[in-house]
LOPA-683272 format. One record per residue (C-alpha): residue in one letter; x, y, z. Coordinates in steps of 0.2 Angstrom, whole numbers, plus 5000, padded with zeros to 4 digits. Layout:
aXYZ ...
This chain:
x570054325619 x568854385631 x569954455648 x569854365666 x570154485679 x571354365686 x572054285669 x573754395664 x574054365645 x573354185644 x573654175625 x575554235625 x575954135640 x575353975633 x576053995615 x577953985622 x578453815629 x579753825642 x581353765636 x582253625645 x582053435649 x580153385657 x579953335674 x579753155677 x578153115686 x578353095705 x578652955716 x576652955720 x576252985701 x575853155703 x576353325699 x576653485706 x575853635699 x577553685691 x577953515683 x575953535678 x576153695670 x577853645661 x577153495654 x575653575647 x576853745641 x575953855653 x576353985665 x575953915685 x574854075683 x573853995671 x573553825680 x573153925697 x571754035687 x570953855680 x571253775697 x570453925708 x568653915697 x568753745697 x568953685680 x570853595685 x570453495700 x571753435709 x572053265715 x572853285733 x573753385744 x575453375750 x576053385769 x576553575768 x574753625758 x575553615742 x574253575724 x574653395717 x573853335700 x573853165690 x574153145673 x572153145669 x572453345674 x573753385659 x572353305646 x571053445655 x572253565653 x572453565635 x570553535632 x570153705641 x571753775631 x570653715614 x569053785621 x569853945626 x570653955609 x568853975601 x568554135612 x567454005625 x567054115642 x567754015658 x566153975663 x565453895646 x566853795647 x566653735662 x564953665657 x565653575644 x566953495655 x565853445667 x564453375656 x564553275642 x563253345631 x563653535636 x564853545622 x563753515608 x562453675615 x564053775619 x564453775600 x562653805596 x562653955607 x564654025601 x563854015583 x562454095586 x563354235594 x564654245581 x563254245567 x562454415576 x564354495576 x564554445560 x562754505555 x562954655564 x564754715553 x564054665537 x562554805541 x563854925546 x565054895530 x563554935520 x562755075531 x564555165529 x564655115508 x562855185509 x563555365518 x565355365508 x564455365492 x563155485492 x563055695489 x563555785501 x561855865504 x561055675507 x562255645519 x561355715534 x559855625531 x560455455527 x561555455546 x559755505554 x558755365547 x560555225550 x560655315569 x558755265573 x558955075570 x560154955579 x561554865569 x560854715564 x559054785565 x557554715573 x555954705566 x554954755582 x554254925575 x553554845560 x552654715569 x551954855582 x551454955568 x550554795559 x549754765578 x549054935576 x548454925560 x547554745563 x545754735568 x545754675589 x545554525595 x546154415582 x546954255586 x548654235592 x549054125577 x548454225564 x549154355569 x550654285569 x550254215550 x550054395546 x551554445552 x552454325544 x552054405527 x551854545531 x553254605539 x555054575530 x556854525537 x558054645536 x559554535524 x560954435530 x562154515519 x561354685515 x561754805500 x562055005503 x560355035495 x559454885506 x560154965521 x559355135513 x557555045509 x557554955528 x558055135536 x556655225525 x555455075530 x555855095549 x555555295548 x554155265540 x553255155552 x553855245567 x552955405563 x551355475568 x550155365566 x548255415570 x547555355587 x546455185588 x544655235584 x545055385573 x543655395559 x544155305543 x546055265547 x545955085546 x544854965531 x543354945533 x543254775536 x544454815553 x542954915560 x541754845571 x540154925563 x540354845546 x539854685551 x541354595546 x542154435558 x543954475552 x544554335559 x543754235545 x544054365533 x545854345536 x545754155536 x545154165517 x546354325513 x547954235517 x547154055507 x546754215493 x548454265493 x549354105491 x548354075475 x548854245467 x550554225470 x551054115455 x550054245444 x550954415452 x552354305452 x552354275433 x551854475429 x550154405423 x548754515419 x547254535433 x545854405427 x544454315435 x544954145440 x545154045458 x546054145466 x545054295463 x543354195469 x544354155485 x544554335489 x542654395486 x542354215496 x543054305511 x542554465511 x540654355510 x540954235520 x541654375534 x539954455531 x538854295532 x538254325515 x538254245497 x539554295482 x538254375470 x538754545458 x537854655469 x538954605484 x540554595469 x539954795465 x540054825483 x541654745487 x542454825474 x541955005479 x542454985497 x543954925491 x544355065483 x543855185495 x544755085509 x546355195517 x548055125509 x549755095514 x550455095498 x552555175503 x552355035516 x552254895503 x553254985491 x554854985503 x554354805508 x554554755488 x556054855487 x556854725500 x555954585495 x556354575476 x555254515463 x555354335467 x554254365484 x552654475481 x552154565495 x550354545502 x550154715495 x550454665479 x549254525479 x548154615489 x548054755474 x548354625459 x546554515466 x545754695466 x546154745448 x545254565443 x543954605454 x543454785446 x543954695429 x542454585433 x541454625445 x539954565437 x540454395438 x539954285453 x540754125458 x540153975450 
């Protein structure tokens, strides 16, 4: 339970009902805050805190100052009591007292907090499995790489790095596409070796990287003077990708087929040129001569498993069926 600085043991106090008979209600059919508070098995402690934030109004006034509350107030009462009992703070109860369709977003919002703790322990348990059970001699290591990421991590230096890596300018929305594949989630409910391959994934997109318009760093279809709109390159690449995937998925050998002809269709189309062998000969040489990021997508598998093929994967299974045959346009 969350402490109030002016709540004194608001569990405890409530858990013990006071013993004896309960006071009748009042000539006037109300309550003092003592009769409240014993009916409801509070301390007067308690029901002054409610009252003073203004969860527990009160009905009235006596002559000499003193609170008086109705019945209606002992039903508030236990209500906060329930929403206190799921670890609530005062003032998310307060607006699901005070609006009807509050309650339904305070839960929404509870869970979602509850789902990050939980998160959060599970990638601890297994980032401590991860240090109990190694040599000695790894151990150093393995705690620098857990100490540079948060618990649960985020994914904001992968994405940077994939920013960086990305041609300029490209739209919002296909960026975000890209992202989407290329970038994966760290898991719900990680193993010691996950937490490992994540760690060794975040070190590795955190380092030094070369600076934007260094000679060679990125493809050549990211570079401005190879006449390539990337924008529709990407288009194609991603529609490329989706038709390899059933192929990689099923470990089937590299061959020339739709989804190879798809990929050569964007690279020409993102050149404003045909699919003929020559550009296929082409293709295939920068290709191979592009700069790679090979320990990227090897990590990325590692976390993915072999159900989900990394873009790098496809990216380099639709390149083997293109130096396979090369020679072959689209029909």
């Amino acid at each position: 339970m969350r402490p109030e600085s002016s709540e004194f043991s608001e569990t405890s106090e409530c858990s013990a009902r006071p013993e004896g008979p309960v006071s009748p209600v009042s000539a006037d059919g109300l309550w003092s805050i003592g009769e409240l508070a014993e009916r409801a098995g509070v301390t007067v402690k308690t029901v002054r805190f409610y009252s003073d934030r203004g969860l527990l109004p009160e009905a009235r006034r006596s002559s000499g100052g003193h609170r008086r509350y109705g019945p209606e107030a002992l039903d508030r009462l236990r209500t906060i009591r329930s929403l206190r009992a799921l670890d609530l703070p005062v003032p998310d109860v307060a607006r699901a007292l005070d609006r009807e369709d509050a309650l339904e977003d305070v839960i929404a919002g509870q869970l979602r907090e509850v789902g990050a703790r939980l998160a959060a322990l599970r990638w601890r348990e297994a980032a401590l499995h991860l240090l109990r059970d190694c040599a000695p001699g790894e151990r150093a290591e393995r705690l620098r790489l857990i100490g540079s990421v948060t618990a649960p991590p985020d994914t904001a230096a992968l994405a940077h790095f994939w920013k960086r890596w990305l041609p300029p300018r490209l739209p919002a929305r296909l960026t975000s596409a890209i992202l989407d594949h290329a970038v994966p989630q760290p898991p719900a409910d990680p193993t010691p070796d996950q937490v490992l391959t994540f760690t060794r994934l975040h070190a590795f997109v955190s380092g030094p990287c070369p600076r934007a318009g260094t000679a060679h760093w990125q493809p050549a279809a990211h570079r401005p003077d190879e006449g390539y709109r990337p924008a529709v390159l990407y288009e194609g690449l991603i529609e490329a990708y989706a038709l390899a995937a059933a192929d990689v998925r099923a470990a089937r050998a590299p061959y020339a087929g739709e989804a190879l002809d798809c990929f050569v269709a964007a690279y020409a189309r993102s050149r404003a040129t045909r699919d003929t062998p020559a550009f296929r000969r082409l293709l295939g040489g920068q290709l191979a001569a592009d700069p790679r990021v090979d320990r990227y997508w090897q990590l990325a598998a590692e976390l993915a498993g072999p159900a989900e093929p990394t873009p790098g994967a496809l990216h380099d299974w639709l390149r083997a069926a293109l130096d396979a045959g090369s020679a072959r346009p689209a029909s």
